[in-house]
N, C-alpha and C positions, 0 to 999 in steps of 0.2 A: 465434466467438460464434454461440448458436444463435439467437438473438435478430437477429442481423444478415443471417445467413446465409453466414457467411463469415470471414475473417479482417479486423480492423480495425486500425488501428496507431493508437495514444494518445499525444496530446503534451499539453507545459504548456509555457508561456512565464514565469519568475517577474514578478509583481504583474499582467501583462495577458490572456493566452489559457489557455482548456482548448480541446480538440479531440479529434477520432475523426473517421476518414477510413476509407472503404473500401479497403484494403490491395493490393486488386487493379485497383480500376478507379479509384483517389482520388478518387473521393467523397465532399464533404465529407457525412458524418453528423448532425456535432455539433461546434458551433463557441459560444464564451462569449466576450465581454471581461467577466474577471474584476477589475477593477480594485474595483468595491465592496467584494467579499467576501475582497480580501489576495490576498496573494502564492501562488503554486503549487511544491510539491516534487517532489510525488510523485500519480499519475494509477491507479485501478483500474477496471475497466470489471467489473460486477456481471453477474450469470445474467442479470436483467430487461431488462439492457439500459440501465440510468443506469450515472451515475458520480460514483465518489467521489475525493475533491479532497483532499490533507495539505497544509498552510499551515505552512512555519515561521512565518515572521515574523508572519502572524495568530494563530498559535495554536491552529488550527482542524483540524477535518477535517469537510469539505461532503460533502453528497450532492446532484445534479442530477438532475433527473427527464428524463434526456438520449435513455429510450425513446418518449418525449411529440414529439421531431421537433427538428432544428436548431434552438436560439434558446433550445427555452420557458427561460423564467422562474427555475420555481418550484425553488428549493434549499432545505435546511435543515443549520445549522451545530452541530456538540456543540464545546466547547473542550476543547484536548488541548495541552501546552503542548510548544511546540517542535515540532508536528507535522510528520514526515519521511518516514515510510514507510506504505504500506495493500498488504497481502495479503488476496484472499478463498481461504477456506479451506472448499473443495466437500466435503470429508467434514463439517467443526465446523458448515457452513451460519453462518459471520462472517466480517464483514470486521475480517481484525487492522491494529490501525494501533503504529506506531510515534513514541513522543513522547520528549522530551529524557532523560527520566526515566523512562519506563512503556512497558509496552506492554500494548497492551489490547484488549479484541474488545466487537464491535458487532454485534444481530443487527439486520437490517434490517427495520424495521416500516411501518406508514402500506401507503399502498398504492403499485402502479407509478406512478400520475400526483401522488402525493403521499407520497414515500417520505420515512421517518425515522429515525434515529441512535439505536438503545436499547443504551445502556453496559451490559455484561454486570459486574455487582460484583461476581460471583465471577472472573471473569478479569481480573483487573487484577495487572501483576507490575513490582517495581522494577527497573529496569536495574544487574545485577552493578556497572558503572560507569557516570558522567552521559554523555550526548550522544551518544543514540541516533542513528543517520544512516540507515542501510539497511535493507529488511526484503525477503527471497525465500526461494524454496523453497529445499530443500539435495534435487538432483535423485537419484534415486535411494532417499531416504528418505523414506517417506510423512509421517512424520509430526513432522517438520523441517524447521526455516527459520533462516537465516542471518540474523543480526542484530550489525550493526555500532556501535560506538561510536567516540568519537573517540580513544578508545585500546585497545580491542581487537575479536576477531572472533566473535563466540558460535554454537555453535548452541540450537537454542528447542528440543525435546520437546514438541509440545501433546497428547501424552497425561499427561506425567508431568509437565509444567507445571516445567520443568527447564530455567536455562541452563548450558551445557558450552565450554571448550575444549579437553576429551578426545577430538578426532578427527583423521584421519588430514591432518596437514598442517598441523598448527596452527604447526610451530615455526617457519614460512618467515611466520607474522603477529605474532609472538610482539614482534616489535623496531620494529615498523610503528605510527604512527596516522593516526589522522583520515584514516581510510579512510574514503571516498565510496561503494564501493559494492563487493559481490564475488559469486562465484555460482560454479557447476560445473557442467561440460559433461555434459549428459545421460551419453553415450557412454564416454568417457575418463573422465569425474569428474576433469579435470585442473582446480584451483582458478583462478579470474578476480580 
């Protein structure tokens, strides 16, 4: 993070904590009890330096104004049903979120001390199948992200606005569900 100055590592506790820690020297950052605002999935740490929250069980996805200093306050919530996954995507400048059903992107508005959630309605895409779970890069391809459901493994196109499982490896997820989560090693592109 340039924002931080350093490497930070991000956790969520489901219904009670969000946090950011400094990765080298633990540091708490940025600490929540999230119990108001629902349950925690999935945690993105934005350029500005906040963070954004995927809520299944609320059905939300938060932004925290988490460059404002430990604690502040102020978040603001859009509903996304089934919310699981959030990728920001540094070329598109949005944060993609994944929900039960859609995935969709968000460009961030308001300001750093009062950031906001604006749903992009041209990007908004059904899920091939229901029960979206995972959303990450696919390493190696700029412009690909893995995306999980609870019965198979896609990748995303956010050029061609495209989902695929015509890539190298798919038949070893072909027989698989309700996968939690999957990715590929930089290096090898050996599949996770």
């Amino acid at each position: 993070s340039d924002f931080y100055g350093g490497y930070g590592a991000l956790t969520t506790s489901s219904g009670v904590f969000v946090g950011l820690i400094d990765y080298e020297t633990g540091e708490r950052l940025y600490s929540r009890d999230i119990t108001p605002e629902n349950t925690s999935h999935a945690i993105e740490l934005l350029p500005d330096g906040n963070l954004a929250v995927a809520s299944s069980t609320g059905n939300t996805v938060t932004i925290y104004a988490a460059s404002q200093g430990d604690g502040n306050g102020y978040y603001q919530q859009y509903t996304l049903a089934d919310a699981h996954g959030l990728l920001w995507d540094p070329d598109l400048q949005v944060l993609w979120a994944l929900g039960g059903h859609q995935l969709v992107a968000f460009k961030i508005g308001g300001t750093v001390e009062e950031p906001t959630l604006v749903l992009q309605e041209d990007m908004v895409y059904d899920l091939p199948t229901e029960g979206g779970h995972d959303l990450y890069p696919v390493y190696g391809e700029e412009d690909e992200l893995w995306v999980t459901t609870v019965s198979d493994a896609y990748h995303f196109n956010t050029d061609t606005r495209t989902f695929t499982t015509d890539y190298d490896g798919y038949s070893a997820f072909e027989a698989h569900e309700n996968m939690k989560a999957i990715g590929n090693q930089p290096f090898s592109d050996t599949i996770v």
